[in-house]
C-alpha positions as CSV (number, residue, x, y, z in Angstrom):
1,X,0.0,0.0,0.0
2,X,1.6,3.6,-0.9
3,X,2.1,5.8,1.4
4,X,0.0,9.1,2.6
5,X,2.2,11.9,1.3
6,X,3.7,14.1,4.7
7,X,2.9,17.7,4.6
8,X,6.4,19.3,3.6
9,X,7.0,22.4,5.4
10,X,9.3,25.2,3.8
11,X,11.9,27.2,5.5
12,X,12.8,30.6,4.6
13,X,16.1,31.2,5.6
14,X,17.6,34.5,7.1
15,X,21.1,36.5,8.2
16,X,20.8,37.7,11.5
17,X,23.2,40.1,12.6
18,X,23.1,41.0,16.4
19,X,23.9,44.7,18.6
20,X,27.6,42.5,19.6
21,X,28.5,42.7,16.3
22,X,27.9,38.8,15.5
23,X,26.4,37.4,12.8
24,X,24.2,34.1,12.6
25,X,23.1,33.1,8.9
26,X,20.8,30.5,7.9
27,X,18.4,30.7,10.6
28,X,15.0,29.1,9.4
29,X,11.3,30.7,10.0
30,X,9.0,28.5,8.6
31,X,7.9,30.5,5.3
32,X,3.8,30.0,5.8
33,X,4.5,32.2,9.3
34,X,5.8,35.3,6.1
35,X,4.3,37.1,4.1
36,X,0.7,39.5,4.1
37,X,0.7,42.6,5.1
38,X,3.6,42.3,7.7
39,X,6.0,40.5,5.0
40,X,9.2,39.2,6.7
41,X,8.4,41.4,10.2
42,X,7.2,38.1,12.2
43,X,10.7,36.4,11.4
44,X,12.2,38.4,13.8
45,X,9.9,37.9,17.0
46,X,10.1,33.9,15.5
47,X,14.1,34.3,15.4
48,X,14.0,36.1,18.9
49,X,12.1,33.2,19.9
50,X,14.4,30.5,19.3
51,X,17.5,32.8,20.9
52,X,15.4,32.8,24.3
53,X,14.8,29.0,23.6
54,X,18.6,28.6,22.7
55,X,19.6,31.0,25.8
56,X,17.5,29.6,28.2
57,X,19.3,25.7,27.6
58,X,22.6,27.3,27.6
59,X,22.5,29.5,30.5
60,X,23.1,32.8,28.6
61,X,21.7,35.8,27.8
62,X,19.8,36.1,24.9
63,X,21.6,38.6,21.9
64,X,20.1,41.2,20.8
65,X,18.9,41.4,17.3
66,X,20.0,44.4,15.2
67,X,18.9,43.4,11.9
68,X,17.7,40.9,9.6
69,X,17.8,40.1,6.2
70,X,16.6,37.0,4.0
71,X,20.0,34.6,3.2
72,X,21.3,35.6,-0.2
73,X,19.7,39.2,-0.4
74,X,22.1,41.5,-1.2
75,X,22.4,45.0,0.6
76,X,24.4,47.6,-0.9
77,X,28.1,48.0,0.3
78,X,27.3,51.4,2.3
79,X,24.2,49.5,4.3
80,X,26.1,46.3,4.6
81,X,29.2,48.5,6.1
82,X,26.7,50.6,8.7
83,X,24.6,47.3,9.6
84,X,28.1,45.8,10.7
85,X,29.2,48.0,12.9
């Protein structure tokens, strides 16, 4: 008997860079939690999410988020230069 095809949930990836100057890339938001009026906006409170989640394990302080762009966008050399610090 074949099997029941899974529901296959997509992943929008993102660069995070943080107020320390760090950067995180790659971090996945589920991409039916995007889009609408408020676009990519919920990534972040989905991205500071998982940093409490991650904190919380490790016994650290959560970072905090400066910006965030979708992996692969690119930024012009002037905003990439003033994002990092």
């Amino acid at each position: 008997m074949a099997r029941k095809p899974t529901k296959r949930t997509e992943f929008v990836l993102f660069d995070v860079i943080y107020e320390d100057g760090s950067q995180r890339s790659n971090r996945r938001v589920p991409a039916d939690e995007l889009g609408g009026l408020e676009g990519d906006a919920p990534a972040r409170h989905i991205i500071e999410q998982q940093d409490r989640e991650i904190a919380e394990k490790s016994g650290q302080i959560p970072l905090r988020i400066k910006s965030i762009q979708r992996s692969g966008a690119k930024l012009p050399e002037k905003e990439w230069k003033r994002q990092r610090g």
